[in-house]
Every structure is written in structure tokens, then in C-alpha cells.
Backbone bond lengths (Angstrom), bond angles and torsions (degrees), N, CA, C in turn:
res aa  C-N    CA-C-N  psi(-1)  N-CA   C-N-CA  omega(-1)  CA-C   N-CA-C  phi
1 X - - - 1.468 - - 1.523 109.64 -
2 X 1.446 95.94 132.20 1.248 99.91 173.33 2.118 128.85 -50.91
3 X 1.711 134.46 127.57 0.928 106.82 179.65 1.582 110.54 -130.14
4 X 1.146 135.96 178.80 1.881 129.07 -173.87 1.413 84.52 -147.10
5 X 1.463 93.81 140.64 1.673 133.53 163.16 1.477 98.52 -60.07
6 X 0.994 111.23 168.91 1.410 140.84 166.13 1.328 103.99 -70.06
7 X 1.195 143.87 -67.62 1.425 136.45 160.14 1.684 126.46 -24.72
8 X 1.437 101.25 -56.63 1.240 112.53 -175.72 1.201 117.52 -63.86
9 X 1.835 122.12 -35.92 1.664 126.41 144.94 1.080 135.82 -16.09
10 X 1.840 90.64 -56.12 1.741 98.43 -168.34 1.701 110.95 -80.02
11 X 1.076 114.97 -13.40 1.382 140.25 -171.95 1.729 110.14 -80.42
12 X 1.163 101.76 -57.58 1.262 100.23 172.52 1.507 148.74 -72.15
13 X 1.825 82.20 -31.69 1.560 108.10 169.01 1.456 125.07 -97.22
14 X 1.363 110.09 -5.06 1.318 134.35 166.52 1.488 93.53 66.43
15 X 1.210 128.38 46.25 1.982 135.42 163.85 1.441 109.52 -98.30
16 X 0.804 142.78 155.35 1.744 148.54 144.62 1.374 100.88 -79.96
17 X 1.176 98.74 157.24 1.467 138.31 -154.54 1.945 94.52 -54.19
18 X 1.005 93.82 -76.95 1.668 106.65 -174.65 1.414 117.36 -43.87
19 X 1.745 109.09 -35.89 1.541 103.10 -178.73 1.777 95.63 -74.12
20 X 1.044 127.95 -28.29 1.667 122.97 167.34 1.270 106.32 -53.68
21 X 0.851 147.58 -63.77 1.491 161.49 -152.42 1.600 87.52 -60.32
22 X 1.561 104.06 -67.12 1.593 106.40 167.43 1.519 130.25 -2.83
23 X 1.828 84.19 -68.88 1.584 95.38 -175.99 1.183 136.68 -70.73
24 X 1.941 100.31 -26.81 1.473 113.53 168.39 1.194 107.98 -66.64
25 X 1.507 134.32 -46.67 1.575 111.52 171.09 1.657 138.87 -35.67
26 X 1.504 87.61 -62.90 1.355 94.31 -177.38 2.112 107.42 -74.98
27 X 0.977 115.70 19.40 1.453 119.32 146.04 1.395 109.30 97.21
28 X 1.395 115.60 -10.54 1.936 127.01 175.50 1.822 91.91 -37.51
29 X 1.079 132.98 -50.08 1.642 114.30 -163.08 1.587 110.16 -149.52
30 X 0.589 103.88 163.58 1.872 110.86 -159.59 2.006 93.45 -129.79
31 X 1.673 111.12 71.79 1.553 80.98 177.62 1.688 122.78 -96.19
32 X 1.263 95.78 162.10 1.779 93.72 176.68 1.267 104.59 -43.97
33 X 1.697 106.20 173.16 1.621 130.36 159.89 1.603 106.92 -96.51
34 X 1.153 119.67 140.45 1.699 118.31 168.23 1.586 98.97 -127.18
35 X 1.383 120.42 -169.06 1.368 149.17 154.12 1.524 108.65 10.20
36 X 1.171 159.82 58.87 1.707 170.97 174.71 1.220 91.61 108.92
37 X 1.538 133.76 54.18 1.395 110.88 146.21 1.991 103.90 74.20
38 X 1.663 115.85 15.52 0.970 96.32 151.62 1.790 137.82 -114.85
39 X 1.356 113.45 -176.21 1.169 108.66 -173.92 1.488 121.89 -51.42
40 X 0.902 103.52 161.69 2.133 105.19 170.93 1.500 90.58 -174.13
41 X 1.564 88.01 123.27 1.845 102.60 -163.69 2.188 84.86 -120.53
42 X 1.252 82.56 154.45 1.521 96.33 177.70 1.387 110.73 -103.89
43 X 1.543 103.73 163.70 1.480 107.86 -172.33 2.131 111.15 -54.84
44 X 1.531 107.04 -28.13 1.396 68.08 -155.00 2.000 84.62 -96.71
45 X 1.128 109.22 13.91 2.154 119.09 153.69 1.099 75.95 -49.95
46 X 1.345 145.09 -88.59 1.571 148.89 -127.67 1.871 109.00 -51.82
47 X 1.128 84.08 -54.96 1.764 112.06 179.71 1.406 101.12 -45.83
48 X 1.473 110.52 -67.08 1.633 117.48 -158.92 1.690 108.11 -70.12
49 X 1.542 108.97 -29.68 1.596 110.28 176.55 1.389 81.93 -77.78
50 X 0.737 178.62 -17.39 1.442 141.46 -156.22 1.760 97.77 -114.01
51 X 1.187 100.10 -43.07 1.426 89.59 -175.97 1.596 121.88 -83.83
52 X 1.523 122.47 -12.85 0.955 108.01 158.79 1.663 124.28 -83.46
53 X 1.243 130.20 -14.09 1.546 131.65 153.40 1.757 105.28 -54.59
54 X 1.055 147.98 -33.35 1.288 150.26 -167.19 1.387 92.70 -99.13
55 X 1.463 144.21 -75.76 1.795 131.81 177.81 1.606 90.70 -25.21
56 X 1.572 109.59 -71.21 1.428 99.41 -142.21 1.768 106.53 -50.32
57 X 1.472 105.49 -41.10 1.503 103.97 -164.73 1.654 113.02 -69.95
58 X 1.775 116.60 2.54 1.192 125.77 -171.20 1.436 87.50 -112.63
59 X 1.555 137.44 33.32 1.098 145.33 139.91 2.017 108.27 78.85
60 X 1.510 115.95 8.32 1.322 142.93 -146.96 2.010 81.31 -81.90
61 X 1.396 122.72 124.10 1.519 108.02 -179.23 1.560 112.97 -52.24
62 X 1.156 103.18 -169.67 1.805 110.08 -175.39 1.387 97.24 -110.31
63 X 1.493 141.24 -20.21 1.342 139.41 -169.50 1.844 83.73 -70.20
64 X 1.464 97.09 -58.27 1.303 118.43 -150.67 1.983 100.93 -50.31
65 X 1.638 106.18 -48.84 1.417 117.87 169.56 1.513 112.14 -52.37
66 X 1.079 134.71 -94.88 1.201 129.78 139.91 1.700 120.41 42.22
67 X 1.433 103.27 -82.62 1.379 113.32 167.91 1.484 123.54 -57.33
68 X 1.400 111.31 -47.55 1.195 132.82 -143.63 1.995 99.79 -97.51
69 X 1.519 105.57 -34.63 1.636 100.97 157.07 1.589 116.14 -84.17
70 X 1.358 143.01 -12.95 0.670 115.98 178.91 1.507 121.06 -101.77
71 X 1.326 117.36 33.84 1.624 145.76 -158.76 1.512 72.55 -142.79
72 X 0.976 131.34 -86.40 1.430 129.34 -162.39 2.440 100.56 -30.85
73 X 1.263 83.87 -56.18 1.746 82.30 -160.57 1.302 114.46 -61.21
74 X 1.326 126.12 -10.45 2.005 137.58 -172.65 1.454 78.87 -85.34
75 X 1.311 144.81 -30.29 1.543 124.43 -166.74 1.522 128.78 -110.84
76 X 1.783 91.79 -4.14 1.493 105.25 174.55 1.640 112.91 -77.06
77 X 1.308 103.32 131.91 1.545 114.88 159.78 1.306 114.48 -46.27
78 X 1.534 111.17 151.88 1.395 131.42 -176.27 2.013 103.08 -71.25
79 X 1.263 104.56 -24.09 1.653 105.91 -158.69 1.362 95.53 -157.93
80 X 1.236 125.94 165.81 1.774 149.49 -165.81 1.280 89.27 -48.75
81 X 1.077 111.01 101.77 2.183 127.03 152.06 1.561 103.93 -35.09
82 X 1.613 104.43 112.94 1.649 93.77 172.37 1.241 113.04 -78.67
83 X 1.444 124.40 -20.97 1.440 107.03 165.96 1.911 144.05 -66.48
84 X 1.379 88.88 -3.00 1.396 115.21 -148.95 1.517 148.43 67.65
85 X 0.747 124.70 151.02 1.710 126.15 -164.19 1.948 112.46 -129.50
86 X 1.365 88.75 127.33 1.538 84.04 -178.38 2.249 83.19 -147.33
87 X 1.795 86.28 143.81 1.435 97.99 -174.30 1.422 98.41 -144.15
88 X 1.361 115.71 135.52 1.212 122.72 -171.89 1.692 123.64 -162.18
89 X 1.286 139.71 160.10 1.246 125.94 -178.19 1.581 112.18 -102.35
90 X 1.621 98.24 121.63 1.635 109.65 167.62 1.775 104.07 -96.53
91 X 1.373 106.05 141.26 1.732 106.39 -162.09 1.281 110.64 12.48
92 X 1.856 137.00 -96.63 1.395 109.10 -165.28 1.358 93.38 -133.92
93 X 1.365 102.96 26.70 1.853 99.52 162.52 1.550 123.20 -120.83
94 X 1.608 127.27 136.44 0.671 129.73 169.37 1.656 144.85 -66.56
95 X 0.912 124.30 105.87 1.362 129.14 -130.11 1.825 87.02 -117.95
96 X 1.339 110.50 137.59 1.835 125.40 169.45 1.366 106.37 -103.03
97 X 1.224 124.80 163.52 1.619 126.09 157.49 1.501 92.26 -161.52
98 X 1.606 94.54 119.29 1.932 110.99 -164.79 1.989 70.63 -129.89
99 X 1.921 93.54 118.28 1.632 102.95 168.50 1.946 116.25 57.14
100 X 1.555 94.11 -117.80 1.888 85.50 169.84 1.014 100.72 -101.16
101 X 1.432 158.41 33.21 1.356 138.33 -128.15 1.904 86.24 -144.39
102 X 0.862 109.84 142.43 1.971 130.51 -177.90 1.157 93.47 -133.60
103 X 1.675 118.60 131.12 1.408 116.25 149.64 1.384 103.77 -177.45
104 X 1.232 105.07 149.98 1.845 125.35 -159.07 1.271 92.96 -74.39
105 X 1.403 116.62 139.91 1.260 112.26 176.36 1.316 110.45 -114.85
106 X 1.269 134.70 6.61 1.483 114.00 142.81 1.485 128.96 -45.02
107 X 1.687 107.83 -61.88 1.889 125.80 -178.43 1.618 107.63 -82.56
108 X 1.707 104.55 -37.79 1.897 91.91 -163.65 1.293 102.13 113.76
109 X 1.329 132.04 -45.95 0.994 137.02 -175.42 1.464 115.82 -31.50
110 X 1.635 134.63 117.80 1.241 130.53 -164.44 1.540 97.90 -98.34
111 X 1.320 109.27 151.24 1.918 121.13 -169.74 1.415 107.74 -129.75
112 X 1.045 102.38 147.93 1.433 116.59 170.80 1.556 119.56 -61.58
113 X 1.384 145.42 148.28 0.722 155.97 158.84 2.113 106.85 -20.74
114 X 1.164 108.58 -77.42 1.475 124.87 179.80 2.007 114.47 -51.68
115 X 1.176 107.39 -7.05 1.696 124.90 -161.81 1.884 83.50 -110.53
116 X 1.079 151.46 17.28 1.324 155.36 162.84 1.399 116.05 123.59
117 X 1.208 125.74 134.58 1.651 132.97 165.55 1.624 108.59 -95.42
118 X 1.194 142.28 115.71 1.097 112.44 140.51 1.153 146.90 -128.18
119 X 1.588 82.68 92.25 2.136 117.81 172.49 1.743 90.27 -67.57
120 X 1.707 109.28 -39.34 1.385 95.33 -167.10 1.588 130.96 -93.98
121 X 1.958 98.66 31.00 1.602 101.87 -136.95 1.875 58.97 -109.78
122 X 1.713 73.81 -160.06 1.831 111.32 -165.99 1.607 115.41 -47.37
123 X 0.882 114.59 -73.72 1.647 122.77 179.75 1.288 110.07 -117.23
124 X 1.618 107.57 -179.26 0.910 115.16 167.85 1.508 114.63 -165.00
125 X 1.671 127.35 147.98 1.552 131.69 179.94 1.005 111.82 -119.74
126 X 1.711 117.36 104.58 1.249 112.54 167.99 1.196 138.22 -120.81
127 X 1.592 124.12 148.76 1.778 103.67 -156.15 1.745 115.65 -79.61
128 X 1.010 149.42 130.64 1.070 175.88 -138.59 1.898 106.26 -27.80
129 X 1.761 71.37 -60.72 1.614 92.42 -173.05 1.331 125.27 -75.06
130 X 1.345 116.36 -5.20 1.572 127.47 -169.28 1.624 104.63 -82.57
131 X 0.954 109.13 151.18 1.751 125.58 -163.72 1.454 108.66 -66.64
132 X 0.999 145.53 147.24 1.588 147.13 -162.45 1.496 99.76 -143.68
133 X 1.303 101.44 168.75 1.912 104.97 -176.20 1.404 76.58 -140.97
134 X 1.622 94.53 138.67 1.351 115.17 -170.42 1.224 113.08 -67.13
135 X 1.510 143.08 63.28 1.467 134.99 175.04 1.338 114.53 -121.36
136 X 1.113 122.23 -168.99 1.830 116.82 -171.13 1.213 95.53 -78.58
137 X 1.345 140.24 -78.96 1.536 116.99 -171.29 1.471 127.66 -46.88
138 X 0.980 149.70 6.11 1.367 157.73 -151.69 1.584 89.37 -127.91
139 X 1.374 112.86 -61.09 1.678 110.23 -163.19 1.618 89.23 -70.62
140 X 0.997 137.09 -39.06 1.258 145.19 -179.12 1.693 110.94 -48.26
141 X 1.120 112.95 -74.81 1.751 126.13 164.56 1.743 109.43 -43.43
142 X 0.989 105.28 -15.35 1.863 98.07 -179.56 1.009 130.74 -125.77
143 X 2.360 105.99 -5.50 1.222 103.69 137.10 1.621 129.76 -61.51
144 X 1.460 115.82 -32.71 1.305 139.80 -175.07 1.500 105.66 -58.71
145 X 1.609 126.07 -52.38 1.475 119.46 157.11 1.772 128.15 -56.92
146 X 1.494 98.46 -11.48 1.559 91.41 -161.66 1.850 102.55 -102.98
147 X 1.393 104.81 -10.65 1.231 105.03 -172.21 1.809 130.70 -62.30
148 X 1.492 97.06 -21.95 1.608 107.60 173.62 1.467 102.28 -80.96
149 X 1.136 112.41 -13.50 1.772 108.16 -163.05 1.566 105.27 -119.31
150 X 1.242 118.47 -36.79 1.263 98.57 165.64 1.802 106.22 -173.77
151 X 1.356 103.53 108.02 0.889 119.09 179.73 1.756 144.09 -66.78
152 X 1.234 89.06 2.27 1.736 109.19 166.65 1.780 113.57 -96.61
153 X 1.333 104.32 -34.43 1.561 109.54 149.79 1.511 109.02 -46.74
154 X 1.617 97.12 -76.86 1.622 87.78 -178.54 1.433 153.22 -43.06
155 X 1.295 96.07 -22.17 1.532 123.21 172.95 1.569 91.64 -66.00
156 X 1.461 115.81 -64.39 1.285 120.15 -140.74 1.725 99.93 -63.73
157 X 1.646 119.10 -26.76 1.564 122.93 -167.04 1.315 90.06 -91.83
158 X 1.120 132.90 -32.55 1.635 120.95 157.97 1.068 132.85 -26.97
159 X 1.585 109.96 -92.79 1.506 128.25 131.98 1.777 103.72 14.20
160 X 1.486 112.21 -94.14 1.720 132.45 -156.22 2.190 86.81 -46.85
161 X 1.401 110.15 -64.29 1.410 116.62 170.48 1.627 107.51 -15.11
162 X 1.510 91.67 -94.86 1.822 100.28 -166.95 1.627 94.44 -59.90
163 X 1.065 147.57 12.48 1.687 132.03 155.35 1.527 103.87 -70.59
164 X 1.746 99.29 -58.80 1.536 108.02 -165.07 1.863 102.88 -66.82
165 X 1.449 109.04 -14.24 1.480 86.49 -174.48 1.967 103.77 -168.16
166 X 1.388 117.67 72.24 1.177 132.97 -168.98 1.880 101.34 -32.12
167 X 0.733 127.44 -46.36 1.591 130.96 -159.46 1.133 98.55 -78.74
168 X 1.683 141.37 -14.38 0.854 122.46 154.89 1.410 149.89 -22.80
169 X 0.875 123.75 64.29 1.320 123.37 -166.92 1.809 140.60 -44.76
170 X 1.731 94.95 -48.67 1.581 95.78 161.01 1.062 123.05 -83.99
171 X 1.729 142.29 -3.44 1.059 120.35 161.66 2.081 113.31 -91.54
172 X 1.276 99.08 0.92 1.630 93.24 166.35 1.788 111.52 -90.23
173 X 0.843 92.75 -15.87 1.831 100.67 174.70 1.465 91.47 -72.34
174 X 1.261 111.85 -82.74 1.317 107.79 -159.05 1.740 118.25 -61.21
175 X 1.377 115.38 -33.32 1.730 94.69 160.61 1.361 128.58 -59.30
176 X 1.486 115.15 -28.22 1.028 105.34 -178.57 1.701 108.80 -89.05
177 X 1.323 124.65 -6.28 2.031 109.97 152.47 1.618 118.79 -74.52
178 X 1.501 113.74 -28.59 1.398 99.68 -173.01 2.068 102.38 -84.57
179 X 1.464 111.67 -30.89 1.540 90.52 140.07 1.565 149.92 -50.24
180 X 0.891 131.32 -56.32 1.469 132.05 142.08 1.119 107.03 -36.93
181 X 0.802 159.71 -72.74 1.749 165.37 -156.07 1.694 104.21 -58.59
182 X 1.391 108.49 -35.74 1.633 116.36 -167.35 1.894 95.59 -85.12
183 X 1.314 103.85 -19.57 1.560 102.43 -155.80 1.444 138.43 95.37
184 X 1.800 101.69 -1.75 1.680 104.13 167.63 1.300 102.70 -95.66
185 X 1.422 113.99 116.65 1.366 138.30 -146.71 1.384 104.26 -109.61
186 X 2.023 103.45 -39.60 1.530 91.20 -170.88 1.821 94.79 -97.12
187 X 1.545 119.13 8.17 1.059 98.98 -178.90 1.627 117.44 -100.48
188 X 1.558 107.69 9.27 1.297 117.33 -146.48 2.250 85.30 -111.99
189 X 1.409 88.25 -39.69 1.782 96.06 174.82 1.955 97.41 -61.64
190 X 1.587 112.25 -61.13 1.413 97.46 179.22 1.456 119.94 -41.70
191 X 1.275 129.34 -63.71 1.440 140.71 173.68 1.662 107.39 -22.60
192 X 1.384 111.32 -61.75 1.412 119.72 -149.70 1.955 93.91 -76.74
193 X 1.155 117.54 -39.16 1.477 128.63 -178.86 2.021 96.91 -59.11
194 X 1.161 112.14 -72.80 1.220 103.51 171.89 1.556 132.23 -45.41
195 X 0.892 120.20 -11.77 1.243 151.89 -123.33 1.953 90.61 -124.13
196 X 0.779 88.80 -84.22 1.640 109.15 -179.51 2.099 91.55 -62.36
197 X 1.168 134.90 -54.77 1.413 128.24 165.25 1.457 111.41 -36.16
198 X 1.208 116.57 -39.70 1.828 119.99 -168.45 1.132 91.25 -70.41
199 X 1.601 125.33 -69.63 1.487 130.04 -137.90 1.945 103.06 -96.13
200 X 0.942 124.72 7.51 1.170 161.33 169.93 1.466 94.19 38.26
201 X 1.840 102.45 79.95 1.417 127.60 -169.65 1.371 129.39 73.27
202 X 1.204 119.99 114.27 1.612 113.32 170.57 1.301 90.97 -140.69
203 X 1.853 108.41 150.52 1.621 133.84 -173.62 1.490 89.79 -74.73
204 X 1.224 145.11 -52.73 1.436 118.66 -168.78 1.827 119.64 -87.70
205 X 1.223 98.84 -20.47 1.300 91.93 158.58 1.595 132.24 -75.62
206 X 1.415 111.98 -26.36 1.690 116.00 145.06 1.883 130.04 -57.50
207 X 1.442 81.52 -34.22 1.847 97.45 179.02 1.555 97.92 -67.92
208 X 1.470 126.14 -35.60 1.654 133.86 -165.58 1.564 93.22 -66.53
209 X 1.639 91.47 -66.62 1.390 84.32 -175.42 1.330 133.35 -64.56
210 X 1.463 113.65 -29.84 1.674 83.18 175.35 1.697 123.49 -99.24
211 X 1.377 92.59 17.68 1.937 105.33 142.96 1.820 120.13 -46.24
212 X 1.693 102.14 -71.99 1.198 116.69 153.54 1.387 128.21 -24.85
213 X 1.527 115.03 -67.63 1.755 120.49 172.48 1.560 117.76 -38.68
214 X 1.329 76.84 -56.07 1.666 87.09 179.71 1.370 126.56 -66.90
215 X 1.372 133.86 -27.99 1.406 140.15 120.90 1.412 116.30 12.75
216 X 1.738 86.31 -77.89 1.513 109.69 -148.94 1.650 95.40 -75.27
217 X 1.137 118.66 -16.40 1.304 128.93 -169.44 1.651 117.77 74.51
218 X 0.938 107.86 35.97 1.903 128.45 160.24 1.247 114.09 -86.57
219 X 1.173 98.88 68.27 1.901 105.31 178.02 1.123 122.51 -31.20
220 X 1.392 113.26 -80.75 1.668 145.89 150.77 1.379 105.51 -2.06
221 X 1.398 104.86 -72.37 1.603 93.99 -173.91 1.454 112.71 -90.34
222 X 0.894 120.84 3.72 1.409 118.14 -172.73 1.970 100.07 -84.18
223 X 1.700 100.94 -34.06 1.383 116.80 174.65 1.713 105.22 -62.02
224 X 1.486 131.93 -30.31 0.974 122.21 160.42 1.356 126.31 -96.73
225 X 1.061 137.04 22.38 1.225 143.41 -176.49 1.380 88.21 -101.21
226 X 1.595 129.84 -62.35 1.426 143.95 -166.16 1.994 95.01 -59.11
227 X 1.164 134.01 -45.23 1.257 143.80 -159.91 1.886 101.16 -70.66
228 X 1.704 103.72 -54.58 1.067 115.05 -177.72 1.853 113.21 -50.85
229 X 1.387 106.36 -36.11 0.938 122.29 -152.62 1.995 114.05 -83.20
230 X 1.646 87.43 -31.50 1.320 121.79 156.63 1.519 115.16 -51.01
231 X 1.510 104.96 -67.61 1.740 107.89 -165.77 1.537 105.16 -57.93
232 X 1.473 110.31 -19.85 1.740 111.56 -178.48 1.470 117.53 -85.10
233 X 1.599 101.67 -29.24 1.770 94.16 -179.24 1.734 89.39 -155.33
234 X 1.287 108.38 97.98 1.339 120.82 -174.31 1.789 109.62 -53.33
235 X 1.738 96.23 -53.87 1.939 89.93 166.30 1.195 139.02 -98.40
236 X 2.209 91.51 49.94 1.600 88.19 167.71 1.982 94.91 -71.96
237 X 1.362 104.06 149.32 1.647 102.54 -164.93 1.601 76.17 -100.08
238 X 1.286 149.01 -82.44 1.249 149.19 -149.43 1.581 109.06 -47.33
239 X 1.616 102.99 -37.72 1.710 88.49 169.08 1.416 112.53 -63.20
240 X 1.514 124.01 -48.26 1.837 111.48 -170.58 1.989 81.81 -59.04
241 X 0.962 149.04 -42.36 1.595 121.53 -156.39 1.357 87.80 -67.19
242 X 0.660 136.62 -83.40 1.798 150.28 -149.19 1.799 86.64 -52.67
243 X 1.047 125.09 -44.06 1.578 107.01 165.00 1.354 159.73 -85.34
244 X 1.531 82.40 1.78 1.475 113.92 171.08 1.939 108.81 -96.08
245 X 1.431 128.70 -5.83 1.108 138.04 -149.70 2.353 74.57 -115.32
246 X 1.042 97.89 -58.22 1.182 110.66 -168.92 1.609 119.00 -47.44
247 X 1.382 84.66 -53.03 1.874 110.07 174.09 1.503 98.92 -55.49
248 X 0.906 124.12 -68.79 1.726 139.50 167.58 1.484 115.45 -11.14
249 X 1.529 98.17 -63.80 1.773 121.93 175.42 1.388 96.99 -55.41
250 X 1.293 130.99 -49.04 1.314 123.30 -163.07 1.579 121.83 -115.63
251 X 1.310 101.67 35.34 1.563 130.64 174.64 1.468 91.70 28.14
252 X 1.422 112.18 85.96 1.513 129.28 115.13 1.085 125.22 -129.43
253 X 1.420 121.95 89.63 1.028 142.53 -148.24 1.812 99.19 -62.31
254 X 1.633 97.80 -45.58 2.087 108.88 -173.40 1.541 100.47 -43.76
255 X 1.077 112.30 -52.70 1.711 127.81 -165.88 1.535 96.32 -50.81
256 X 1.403 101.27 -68.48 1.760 110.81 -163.01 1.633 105.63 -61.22
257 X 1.266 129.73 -22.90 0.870 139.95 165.97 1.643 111.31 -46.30
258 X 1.582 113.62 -73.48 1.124 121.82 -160.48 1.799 104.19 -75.28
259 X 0.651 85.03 -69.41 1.724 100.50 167.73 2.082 103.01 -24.33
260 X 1.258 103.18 -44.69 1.774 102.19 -167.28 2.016 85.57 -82.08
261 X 1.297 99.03 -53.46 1.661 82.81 172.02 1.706 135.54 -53.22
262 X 1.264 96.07 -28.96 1.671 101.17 169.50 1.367 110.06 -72.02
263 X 1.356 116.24 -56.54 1.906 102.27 159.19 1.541 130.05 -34.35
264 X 1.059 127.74 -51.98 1.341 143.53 -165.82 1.607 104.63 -73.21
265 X 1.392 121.62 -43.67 1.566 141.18 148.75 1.713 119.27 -19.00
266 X 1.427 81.60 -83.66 1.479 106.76 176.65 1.856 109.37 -68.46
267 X 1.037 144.66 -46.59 1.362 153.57 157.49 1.452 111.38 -26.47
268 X 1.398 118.57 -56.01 1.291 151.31 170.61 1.393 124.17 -46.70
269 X 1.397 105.49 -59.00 1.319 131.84 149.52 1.520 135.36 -27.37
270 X 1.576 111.06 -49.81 1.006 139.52 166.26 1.291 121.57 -85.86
């Protein structure tokens, strides 16, 4: 069976670390331990974080989530549904459609077409080969399949994404890691600068970048990239690590101090 790092999570689902941590608390997924005691979440972990961050933000209750993923996970496939999978919230039920097939995934109960679709709900998994309509979520979903397999594809459905729709946000995250990742460094800093201009600021696309800085060995800014990234989502927890490591490098010791304690806080927490 297929399994993903903790990295590869945050990457795919475009979350930081801590809002995962999030989810494992409140009980959405139970993942194994691997290699030092870290995580290794399975494909359909992948499914349930994603779709319970999307219920919740579609305002769907948490009793109601709750129920309704863990009915959802006894029926998920081990690996990519060849029929496809799309899950989404109709008023306050969560509704699947695997191929022609509708059915509530709290009870099972299968629905008619006219009783909710949701093409228009939260997420969606689709297998590689299935037909797409050229818009930002679509190019978006098929960079997301293409990225284990070939990542110049992926770039490229990235890419087609932020054309059809700059504000996109997870597909500018994610071109700009499988850049960094390839080693175009100064093209991956351009990306992320524009990038953050479109979407007019996001904490993990500041958190990306001053991953990158720090790379490049641009302390300085990498110290504000990590800060920026802060004022937007105070418990990203990996930014205070990465800024307490940083502070360190550049002997202020008070900073790295507080900063490694706000990690350890928030870590804790979760």
C-alpha cells in the first residue's frame, strides 16, 4: 500500500504541518508510525484530511463530519478509484459520487442524481486518465496526479492552473516546491514573489519561500519571509522551528529561544 511522509502531505494538500496535526487530534485519521517514530499517512489519510478541512470550511457541523468520515473511510479504496471520486457537502450532508454512483456517506444510502451532485462540493480525486475541462481546478487536480510520475507534466498543469486563475493558491504553492525540488532556485524565488503579489499574501507561500532563502543562504530575508509568514498564521508551528534554528544562525539567541518554545507549545497542542 501506497504511504506519504509528512512532507509529502503538506505538499500535496497545500496545509502546514500543524493544521495536520490539527486533524490528527481531533481524530479525522489515525496514521501509522515509520522510520524515528514518524508519520506515514495512507492514501485514503489523504482523502479524509482534505475533505474534512473543506466540510469544515463549507460550514458542514463537526458531529456531523465526524460521523460521516468515518463511514466515509470503511468504503474508501486502498489506491486511485478508477472510476473517480468526488466528495462534497449538499446542505449538511456529505454526499460521494464514485463513477454513476451517489450516496450519502454518513448511512450508504445511494441517491439519485437530482437528491445532490457533488461535482460542486469540496474536493475531488480523479484518476489520471479521465477527461478534465480546462479550468484552474481541473489543471490543478492533474498536476496533483502527475506529480509522483512525472513532474515536468506537473509543472506544466500547474502552470495551465495559475494562467486560468492567478489567485490560485495551491497550485502556486505547489509549482513553486516541485521548482525548488528540481533545483531552479532562482526561478522558483521568482515564482513564489509573484506568487504571493497574485494571492495578495499567503503564510505558506511565505513559509515556501523562506525555506528557499534559507537554501540559498539569505539569512536576512529568509528571517523575514519566516516573520511574514508568522503575522498571517501565528501557529504555523514549523515556521517558529525554522525560526528559531534561524535566530540561532544569527545569534539571537532571545528570539530562537522563544520562537523554539512557541513550536514545542503548539506541537504539544496537537
Amino acid at each position: 500500500m501506497q504511504q506519504f511522509g509528512m512532507r509529502e502531505v503538506e505538499r500535496l494538500l497545500g496545509l502546514p504541518r500543524s493544521a495536520i496535526h490539527g486533524l490528527i487530534k481531533a481524530g479525522f485519521v489515525a496514521p501509522t508510525r515509520g522510520p524515528r517514530n514518524a508519520y506515514r499517512f495512507s492514501f485514503q489519510d489523504l482523502i479524509v484530511l482534505r475533505t474534512a478541512r473543506a466540510l469544515a470550511a463549507a460550514k458542514v457541523p463537526t458531529r456531523r463530519i465526524n460521523q460521516s468520515l468515518k463511514a466515509l473511510r470503511r468504503k474508501l479504496p486502498a489506491t486511485m478509484p478508477l472510476a473517480g471520486l468526488a466528495i462534497g457537502a449538499v446542505g449538511d450532508r456529505v454526499v460521494v459520487r464514485q463513477g454513476a454512483s451517489r450516496w450519502q456517506a454518513e448511512t450508504g444510502q445511494y441517491l439519485l442524481a437530482f437528491d445532490g451532485d457533488p461535482a460542486e462540493g469540496a474536493m475531488q480525486v480523479v484518476e489520471r486518465s479521465a477527461p478534465r475541462a480546462p479550468d484552474a481546478d481541473a489543471w490543478f487536480e492533474q498536476g496533483r496526479a502527475l506529480e509522483g510520475d512525472d513532474a515536468a507534466a506537473a509543472r506544466a498543469a500547474y502552470a495551465h492552473a495559475i494562467a486560468a486563475d492567478p489567485t490560485h493558491v495551491g497550485a502556486q504553492i505547489n509549482l513553486g516546491v516541485l521548482l525548488h525540488e528540481a533545483g531552479r532556485l532562482d526561478e522558483a524565488e521568482r515564482h513564489y514573489r509573484r506568487a504571493l503579489a497574485a494571492c495578495g499574501g499567503d503564510a505558506l507561500l511565505w513559509y515556501n519561500l523562506g525555506v528557499l532563502l534559507t537554501d540559498r543562504d539569505r539569512k536576512a530575508e529568509a528571517l523575514h519571509a519566516y516573520e511574514r509568514a508568522l503575522k498571517i498564521s501565528p501557529r504555523l508551528a514549523d515556521g517558529h522551528y525554522n525560526l528559531a534554528l534561524l535566530c540561532e544562525a544569527l545569534n539571537r539567541p532571545k528570539q530562537a529561544i522563544r520562537h523554539m518554545a512557541q513550536y514545542r507549545r503548539l506541537v504539544h497542542k496537537s
